[in-house]
PDB file as gemmi writes it, atoms N, CA and C in Angstrom:
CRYST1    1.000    1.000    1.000  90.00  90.00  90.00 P 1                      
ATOM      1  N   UNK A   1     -30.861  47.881  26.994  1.00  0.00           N  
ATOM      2  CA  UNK A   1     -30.921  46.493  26.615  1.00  0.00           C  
ATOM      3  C   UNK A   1     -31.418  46.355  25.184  1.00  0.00           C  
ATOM      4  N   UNK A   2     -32.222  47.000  24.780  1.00  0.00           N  
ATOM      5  CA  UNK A   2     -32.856  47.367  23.445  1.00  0.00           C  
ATOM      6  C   UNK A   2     -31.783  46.931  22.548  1.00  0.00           C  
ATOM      7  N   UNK A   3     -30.741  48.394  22.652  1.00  0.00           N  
ATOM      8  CA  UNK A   3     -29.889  48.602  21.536  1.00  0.00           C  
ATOM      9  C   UNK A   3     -28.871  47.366  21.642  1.00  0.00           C  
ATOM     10  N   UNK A   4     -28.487  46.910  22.803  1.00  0.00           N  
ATOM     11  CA  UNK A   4     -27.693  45.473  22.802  1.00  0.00           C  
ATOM     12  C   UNK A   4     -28.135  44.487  21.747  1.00  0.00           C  
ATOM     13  N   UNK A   5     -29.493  44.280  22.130  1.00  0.00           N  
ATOM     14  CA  UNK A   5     -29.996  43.138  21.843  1.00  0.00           C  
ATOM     15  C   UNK A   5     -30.257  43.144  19.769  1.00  0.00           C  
ATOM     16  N   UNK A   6     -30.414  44.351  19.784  1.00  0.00           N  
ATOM     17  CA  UNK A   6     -30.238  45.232  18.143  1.00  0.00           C  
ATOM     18  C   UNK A   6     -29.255  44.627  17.440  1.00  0.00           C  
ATOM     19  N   UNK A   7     -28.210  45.464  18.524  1.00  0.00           N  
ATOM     20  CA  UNK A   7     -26.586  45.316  18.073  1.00  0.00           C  
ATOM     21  C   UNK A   7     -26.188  43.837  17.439  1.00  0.00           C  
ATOM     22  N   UNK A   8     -26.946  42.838  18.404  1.00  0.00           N  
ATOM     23  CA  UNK A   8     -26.414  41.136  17.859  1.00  0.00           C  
ATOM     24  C   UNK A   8     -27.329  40.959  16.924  1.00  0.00           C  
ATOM     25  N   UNK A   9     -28.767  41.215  16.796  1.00  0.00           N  
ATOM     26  CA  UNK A   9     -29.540  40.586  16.197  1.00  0.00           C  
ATOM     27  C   UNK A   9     -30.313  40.016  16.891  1.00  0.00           C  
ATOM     28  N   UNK A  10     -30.275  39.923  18.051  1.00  0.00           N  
ATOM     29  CA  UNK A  10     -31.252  39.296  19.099  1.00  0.00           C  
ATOM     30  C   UNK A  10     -33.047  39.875  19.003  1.00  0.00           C  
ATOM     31  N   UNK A  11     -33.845  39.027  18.474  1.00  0.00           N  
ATOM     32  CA  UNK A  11     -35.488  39.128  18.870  1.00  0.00           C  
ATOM     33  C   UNK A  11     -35.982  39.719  20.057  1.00  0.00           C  
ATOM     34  N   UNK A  12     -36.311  41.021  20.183  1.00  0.00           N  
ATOM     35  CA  UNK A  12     -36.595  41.558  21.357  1.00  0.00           C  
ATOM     36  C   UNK A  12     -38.156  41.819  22.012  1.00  0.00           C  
ATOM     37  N   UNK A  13     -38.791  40.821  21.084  1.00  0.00           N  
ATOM     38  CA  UNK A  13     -40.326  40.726  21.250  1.00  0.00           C  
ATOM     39  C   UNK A  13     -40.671  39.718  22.746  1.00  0.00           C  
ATOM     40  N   UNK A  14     -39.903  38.749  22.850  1.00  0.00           N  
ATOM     41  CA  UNK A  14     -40.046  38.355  23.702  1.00  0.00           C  
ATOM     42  C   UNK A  14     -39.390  38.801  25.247  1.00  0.00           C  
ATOM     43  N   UNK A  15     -38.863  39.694  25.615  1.00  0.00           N  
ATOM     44  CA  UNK A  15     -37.940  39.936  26.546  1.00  0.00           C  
ATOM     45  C   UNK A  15     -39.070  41.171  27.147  1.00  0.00           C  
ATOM     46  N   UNK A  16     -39.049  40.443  28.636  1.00  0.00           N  
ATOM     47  CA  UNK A  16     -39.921  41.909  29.519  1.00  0.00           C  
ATOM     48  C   UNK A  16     -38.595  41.932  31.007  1.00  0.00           C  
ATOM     49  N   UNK A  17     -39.301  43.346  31.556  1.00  0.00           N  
ATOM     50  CA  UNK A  17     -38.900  43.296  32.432  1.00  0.00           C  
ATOM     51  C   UNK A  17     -39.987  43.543  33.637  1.00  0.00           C  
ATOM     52  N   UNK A  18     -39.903  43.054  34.969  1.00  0.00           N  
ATOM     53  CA  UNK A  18     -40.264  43.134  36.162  1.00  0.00           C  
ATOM     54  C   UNK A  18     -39.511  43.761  37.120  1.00  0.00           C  
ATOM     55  N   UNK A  19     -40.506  44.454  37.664  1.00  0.00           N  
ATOM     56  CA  UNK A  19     -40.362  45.408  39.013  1.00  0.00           C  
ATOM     57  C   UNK A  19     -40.716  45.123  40.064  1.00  0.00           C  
ATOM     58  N   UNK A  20     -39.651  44.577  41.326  1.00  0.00           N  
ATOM     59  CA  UNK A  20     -40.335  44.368  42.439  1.00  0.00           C  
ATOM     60  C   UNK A  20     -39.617  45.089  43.723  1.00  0.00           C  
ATOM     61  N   UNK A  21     -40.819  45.628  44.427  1.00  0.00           N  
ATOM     62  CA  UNK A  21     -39.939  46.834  45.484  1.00  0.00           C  
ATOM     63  C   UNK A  21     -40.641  45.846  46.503  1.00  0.00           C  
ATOM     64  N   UNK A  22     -39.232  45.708  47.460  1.00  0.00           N  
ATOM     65  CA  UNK A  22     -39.731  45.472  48.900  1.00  0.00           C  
ATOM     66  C   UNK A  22     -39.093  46.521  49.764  1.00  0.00           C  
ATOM     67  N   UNK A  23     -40.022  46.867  50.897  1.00  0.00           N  
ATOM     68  CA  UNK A  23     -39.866  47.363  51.977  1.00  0.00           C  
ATOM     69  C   UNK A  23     -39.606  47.217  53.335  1.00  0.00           C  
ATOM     70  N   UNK A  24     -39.037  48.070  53.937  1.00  0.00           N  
ATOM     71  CA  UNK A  24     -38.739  47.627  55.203  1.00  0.00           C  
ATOM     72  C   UNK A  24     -39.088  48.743  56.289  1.00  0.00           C  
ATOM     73  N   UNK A  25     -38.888  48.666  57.522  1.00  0.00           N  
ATOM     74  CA  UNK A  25     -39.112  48.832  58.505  1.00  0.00           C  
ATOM     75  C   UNK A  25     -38.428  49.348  59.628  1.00  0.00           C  
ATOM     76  N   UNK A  26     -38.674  50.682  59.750  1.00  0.00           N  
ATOM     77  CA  UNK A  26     -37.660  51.417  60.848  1.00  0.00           C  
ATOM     78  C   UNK A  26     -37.870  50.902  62.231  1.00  0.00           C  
ATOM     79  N   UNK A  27     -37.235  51.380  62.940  1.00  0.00           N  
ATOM     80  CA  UNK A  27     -37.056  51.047  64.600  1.00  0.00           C  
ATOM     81  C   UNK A  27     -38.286  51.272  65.045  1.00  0.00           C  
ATOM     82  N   UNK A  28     -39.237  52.486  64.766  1.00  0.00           N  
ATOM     83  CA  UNK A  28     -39.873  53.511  64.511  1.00  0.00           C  
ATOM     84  C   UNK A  28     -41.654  53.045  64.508  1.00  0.00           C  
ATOM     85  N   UNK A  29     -41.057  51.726  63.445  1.00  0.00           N  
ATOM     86  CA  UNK A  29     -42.590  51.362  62.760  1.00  0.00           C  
ATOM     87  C   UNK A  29     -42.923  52.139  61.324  1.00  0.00           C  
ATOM     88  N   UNK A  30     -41.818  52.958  61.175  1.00  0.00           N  
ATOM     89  CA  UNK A  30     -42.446  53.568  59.419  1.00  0.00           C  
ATOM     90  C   UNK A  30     -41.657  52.730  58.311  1.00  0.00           C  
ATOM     91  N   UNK A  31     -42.623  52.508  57.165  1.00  0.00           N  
ATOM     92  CA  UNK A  31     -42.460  51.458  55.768  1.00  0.00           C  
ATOM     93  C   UNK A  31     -40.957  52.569  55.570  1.00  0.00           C  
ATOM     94  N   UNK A  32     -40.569  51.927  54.505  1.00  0.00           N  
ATOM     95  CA  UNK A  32     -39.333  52.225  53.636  1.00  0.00           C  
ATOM     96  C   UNK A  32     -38.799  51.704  52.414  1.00  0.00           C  
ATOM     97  N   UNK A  33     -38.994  52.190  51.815  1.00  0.00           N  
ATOM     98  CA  UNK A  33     -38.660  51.162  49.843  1.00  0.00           C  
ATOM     99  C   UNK A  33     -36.894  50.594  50.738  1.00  0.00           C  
ATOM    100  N   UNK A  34     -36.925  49.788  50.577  1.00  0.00           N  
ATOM    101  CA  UNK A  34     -35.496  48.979  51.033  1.00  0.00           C  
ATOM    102  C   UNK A  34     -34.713  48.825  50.132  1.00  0.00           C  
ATOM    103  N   UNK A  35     -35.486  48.104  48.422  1.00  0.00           N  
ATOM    104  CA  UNK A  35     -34.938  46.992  47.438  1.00  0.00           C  
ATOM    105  C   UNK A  35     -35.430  47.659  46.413  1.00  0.00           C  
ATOM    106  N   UNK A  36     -34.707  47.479  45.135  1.00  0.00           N  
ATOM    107  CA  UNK A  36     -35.456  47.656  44.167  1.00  0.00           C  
ATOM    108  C   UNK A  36     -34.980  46.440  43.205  1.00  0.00           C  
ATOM    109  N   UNK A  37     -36.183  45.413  43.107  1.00  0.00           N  
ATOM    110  CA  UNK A  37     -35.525  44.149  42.090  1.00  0.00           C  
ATOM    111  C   UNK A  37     -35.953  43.949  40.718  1.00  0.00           C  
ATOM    112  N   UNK A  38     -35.210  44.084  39.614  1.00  0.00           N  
ATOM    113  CA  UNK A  38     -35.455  44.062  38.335  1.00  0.00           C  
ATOM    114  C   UNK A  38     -35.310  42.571  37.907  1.00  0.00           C  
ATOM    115  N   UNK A  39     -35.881  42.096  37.212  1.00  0.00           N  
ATOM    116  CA  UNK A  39     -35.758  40.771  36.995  1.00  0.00           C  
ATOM    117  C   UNK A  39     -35.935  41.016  35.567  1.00  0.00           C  
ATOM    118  N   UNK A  40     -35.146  40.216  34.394  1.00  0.00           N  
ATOM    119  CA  UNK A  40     -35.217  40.509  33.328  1.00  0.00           C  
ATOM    120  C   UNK A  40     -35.759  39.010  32.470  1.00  0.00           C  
ATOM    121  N   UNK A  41     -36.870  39.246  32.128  1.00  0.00           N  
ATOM    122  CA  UNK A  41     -36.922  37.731  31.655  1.00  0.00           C  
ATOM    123  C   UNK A  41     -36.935  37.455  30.175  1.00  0.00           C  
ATOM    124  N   UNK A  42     -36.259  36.301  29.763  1.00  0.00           N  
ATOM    125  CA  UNK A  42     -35.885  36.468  28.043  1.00  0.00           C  
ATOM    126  C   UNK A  42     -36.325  34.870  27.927  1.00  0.00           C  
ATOM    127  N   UNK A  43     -36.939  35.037  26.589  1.00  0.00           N  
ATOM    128  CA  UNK A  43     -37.345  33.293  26.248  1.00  0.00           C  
ATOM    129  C   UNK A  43     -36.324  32.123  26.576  1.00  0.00           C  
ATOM    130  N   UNK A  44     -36.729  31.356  26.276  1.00  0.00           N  
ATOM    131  CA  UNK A  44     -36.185  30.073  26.352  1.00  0.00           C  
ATOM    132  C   UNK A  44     -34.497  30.146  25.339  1.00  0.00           C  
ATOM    133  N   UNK A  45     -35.309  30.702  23.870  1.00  0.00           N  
ATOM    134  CA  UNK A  45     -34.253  30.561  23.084  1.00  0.00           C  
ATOM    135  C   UNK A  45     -33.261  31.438  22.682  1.00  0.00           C  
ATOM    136  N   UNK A  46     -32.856  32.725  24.293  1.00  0.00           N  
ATOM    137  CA  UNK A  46     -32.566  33.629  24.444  1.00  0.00           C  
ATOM    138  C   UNK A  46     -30.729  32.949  24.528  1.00  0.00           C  
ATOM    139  N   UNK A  47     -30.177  33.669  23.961  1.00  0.00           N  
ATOM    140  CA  UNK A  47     -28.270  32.936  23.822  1.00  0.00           C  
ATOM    141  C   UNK A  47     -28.051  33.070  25.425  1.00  0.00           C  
ATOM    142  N   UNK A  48     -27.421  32.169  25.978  1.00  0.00           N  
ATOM    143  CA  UNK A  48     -26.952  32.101  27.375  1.00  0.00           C  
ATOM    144  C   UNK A  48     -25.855  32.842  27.586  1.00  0.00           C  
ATOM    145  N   UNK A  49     -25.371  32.922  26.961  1.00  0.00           N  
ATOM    146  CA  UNK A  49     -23.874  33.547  26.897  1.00  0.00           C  
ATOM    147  C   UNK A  49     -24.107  35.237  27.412  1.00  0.00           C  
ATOM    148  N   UNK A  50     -25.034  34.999  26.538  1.00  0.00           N  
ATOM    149  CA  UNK A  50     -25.515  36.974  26.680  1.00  0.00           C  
ATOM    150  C   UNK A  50     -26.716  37.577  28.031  1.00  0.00           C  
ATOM    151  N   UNK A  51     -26.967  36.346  29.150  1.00  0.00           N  
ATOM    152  CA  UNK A  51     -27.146  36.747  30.273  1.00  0.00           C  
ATOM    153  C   UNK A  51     -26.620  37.130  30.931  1.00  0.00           C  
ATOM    154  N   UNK A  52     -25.692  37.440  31.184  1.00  0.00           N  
ATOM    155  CA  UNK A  52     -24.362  38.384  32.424  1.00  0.00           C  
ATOM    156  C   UNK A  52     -24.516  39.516  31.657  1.00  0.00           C  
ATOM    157  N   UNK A  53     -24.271  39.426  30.535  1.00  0.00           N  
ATOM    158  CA  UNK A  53     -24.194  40.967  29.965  1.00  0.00           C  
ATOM    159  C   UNK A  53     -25.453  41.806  30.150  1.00  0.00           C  
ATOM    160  N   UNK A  54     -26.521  41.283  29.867  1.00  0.00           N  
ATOM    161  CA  UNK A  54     -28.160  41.642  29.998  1.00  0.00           C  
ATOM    162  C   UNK A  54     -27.979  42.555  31.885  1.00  0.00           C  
ATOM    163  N   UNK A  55     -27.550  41.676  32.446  1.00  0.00           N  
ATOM    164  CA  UNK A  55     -27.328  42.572  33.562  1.00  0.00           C  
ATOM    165  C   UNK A  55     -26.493  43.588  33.339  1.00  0.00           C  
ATOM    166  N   UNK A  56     -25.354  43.672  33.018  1.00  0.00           N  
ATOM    167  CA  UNK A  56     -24.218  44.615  32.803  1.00  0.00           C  
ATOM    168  C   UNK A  56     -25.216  45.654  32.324  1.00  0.00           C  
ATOM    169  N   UNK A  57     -25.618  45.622  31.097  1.00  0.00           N  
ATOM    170  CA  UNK A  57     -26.122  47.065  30.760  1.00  0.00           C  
ATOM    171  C   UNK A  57     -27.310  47.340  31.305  1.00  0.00           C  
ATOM    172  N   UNK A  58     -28.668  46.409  32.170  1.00  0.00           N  
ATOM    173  CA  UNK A  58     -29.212  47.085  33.376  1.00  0.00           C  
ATOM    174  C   UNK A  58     -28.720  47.974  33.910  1.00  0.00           C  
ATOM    175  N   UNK A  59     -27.190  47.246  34.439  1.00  0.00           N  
ATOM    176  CA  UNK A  59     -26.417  48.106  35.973  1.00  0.00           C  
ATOM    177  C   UNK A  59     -26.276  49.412  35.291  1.00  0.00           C  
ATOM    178  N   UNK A  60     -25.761  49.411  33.859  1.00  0.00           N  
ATOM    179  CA  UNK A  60     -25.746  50.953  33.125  1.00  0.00           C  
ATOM    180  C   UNK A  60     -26.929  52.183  32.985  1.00  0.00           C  
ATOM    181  N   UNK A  61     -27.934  51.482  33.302  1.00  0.00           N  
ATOM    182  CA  UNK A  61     -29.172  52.321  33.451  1.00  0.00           C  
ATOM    183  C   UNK A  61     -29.024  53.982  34.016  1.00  0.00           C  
ATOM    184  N   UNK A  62     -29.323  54.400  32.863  1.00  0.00           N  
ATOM    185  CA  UNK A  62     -29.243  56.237  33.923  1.00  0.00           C  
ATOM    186  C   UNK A  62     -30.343  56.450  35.547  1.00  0.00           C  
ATOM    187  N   UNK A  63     -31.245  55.820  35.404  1.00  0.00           N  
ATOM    188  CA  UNK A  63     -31.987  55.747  36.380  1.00  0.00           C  
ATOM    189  C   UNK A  63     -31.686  55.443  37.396  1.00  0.00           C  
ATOM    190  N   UNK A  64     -31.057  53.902  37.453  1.00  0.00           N  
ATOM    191  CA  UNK A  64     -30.439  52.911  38.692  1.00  0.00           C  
ATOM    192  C   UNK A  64     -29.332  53.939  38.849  1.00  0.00           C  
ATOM    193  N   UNK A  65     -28.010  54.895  38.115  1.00  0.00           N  
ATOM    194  CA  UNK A  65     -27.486  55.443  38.893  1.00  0.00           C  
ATOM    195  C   UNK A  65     -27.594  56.603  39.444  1.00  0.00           C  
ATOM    196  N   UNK A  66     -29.007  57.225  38.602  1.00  0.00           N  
ATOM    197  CA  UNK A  66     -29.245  58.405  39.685  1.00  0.00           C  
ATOM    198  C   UNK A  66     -30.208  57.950  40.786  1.00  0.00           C  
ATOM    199  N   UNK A  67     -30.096  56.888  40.955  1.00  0.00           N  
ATOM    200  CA  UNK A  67     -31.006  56.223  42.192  1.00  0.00           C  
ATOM    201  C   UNK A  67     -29.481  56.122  43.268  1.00  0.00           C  
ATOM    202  N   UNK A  68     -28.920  55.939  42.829  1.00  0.00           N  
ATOM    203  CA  UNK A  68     -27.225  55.365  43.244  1.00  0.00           C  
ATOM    204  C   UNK A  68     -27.141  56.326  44.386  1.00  0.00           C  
ATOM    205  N   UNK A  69     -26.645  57.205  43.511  1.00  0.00           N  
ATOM    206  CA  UNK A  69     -26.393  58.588  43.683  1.00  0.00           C  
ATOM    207  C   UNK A  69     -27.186  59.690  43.647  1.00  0.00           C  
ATOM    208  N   UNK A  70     -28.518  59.754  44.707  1.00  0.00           N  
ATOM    209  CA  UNK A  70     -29.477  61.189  44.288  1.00  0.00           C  
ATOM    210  C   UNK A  70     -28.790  61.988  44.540  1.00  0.00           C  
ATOM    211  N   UNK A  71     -29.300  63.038  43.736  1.00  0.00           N  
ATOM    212  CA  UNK A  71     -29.527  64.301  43.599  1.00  0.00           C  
ATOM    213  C   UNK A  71     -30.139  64.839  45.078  1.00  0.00           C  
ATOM    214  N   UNK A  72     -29.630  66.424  45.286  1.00  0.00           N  
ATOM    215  CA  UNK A  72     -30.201  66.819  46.817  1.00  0.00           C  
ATOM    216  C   UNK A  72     -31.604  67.631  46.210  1.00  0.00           C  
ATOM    217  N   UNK A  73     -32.436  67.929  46.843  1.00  0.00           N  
ATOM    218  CA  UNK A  73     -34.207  68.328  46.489  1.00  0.00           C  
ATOM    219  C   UNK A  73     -33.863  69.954  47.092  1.00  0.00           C  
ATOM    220  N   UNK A  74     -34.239  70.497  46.687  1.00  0.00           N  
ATOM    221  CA  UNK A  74     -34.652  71.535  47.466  1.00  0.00           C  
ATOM    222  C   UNK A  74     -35.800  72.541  46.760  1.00  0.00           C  
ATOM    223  N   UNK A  75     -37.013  72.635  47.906  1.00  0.00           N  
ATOM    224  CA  UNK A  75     -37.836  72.887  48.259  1.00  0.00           C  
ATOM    225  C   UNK A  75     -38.084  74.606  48.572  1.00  0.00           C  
ATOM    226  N   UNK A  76     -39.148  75.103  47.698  1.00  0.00           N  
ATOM    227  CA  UNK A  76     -38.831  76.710  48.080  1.00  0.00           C  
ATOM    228  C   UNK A  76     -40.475  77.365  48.171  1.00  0.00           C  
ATOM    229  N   UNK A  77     -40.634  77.957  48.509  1.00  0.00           N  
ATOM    230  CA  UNK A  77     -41.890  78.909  48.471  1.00  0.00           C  
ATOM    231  C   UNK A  77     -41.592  80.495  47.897  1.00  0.00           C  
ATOM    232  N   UNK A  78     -42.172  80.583  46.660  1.00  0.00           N  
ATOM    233  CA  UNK A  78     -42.093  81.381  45.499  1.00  0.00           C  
ATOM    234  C   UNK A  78     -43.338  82.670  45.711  1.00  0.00           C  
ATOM    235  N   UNK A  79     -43.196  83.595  45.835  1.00  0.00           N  
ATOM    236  CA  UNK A  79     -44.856  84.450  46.170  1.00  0.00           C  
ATOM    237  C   UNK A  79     -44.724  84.992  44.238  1.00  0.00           C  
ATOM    238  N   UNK A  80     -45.557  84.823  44.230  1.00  0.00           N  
ATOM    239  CA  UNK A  80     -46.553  84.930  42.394  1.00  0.00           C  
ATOM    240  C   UNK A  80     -46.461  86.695  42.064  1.00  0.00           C  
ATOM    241  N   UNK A  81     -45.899  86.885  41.554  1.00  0.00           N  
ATOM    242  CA  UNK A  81     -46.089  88.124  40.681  1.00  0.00           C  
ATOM    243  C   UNK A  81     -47.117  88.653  40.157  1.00  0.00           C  
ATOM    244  N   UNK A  82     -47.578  90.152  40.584  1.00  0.00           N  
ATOM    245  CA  UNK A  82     -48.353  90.703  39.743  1.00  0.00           C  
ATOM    246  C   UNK A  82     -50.257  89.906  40.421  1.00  0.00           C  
ATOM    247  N   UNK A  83     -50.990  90.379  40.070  1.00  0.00           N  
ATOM    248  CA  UNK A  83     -52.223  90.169  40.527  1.00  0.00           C  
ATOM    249  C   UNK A  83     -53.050  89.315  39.617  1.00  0.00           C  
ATOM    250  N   UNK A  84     -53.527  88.325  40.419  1.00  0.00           N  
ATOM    251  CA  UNK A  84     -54.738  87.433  39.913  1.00  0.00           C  
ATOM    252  C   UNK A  84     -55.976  87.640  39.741  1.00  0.00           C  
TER     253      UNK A  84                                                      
END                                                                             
């Protein structure tokens, strides 16, 4: 959003973003991150035009799509070389 906002000339002193995770609830009874909500907030005298787009390049985020799409984990037990 940075470099967007660069790109026009847009004031980027005023523009934050918010993080809000809600959770949910298995059959089970165990929590679960469910949501992840970004809310992007830009002043008053922020161009209207250029709110849809402000999302567009959110949705471009490398993060949000390796959230998309994880990656598989794998987990190993390593025995240490040589003596401590």
């Amino acid at each position: 959003m940075l470099s967007f906002c660069e790109n026009r000339k847009i004031p980027t002193e005023h523009i934050s973003l918010i993080q809000r995770l809600e959770y949910g609830k298995t059959d089970e009874g165990k929590m679960f991150l469910e949501k992840i909500i970004i809310e992007i907030i830009v002043p008053p005298g922020f161009p209207e035009k250029y709110h849809r787009a402000l999302i567009k390049v959110a949705d471009q985020c490398a993060v949000k799509k390796t959230i998309m799409n994880p990656p598989k984990f794998e987990v190993k037990t390593i025995v240490q070389q040589g003596g401590i």
